[in-house]
N, C-alpha and C positions, 0 to 999 in steps of 0.2 A: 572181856570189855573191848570192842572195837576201835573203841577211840584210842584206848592205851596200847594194840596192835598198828595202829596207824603210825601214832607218835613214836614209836620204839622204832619200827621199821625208817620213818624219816630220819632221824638223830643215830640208826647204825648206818643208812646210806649215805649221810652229810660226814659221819664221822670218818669211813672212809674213802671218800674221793681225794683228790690232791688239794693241796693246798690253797688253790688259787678256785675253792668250792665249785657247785653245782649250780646252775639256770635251773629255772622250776621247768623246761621240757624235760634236759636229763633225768630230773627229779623224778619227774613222774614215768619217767620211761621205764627207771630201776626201781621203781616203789610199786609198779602199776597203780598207783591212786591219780584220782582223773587232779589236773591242774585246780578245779575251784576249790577240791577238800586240800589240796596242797599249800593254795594262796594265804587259803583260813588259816592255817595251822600256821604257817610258818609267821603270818603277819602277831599269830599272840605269843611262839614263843622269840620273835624280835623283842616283844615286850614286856619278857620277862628276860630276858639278855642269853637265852639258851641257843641262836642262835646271830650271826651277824649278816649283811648285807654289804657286800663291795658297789660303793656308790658310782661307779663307772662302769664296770660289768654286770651289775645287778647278781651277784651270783654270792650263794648263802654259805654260811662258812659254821665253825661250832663257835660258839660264844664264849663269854667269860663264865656265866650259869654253870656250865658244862666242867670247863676245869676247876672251880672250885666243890663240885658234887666229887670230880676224880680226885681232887689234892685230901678231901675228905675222907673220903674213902681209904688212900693212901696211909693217912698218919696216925689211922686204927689198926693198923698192920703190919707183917713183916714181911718187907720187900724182897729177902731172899725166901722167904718160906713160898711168897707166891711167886719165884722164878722159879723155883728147886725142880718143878715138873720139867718144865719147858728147857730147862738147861741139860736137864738129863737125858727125855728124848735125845737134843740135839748134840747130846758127847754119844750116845748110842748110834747117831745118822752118822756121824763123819770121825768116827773113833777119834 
């Protein structure tokens, strides 16, 4: 599904840039999708709250949408179970 490769790709590139989010060139620099399929996208998920807009920079940020799918995700789970990996590698990097 295209549209749902476009969408993932924008919302893993918004999700990590800084805080202070992305202008739709950046966007489309890191996404390579042209700016009009980027405008669309982002103008519906504004409207579904999955992403935000800074009214002085114009530049989009992840929404409330966004952490309540992660707080979700989260309170069906065990938070050390899903560090256990990533802890362990990193006792194994730096003993």
């Amino acid at each position: 599904m295209e549209w749902l490769d476009r969408f993932v790709t924008g919302m893993d590139t918004i999700s990590e840039a800084s805080l202070d989010g992305l202008g739709t060139s950046d966007l489309a620099k890191r996404t390579m999708l042209s700016k009009g399929t980027l405008h669309r996208m982002l103008q519906e998920m504004l409207v579904h709250g999955l992403v935000v807009q800074n009214a002085q920079t114009h530049k989009y940020s992840l929404g409330v949408k966004s952490m309540v799918w992660g707080s979700q995700f989260l309170a069906g789970q065990d938070p050390v179970g899903l560090l256990r990996e990533h802890c362990d590698l990193l006792a194994q990097r730096t003993n």
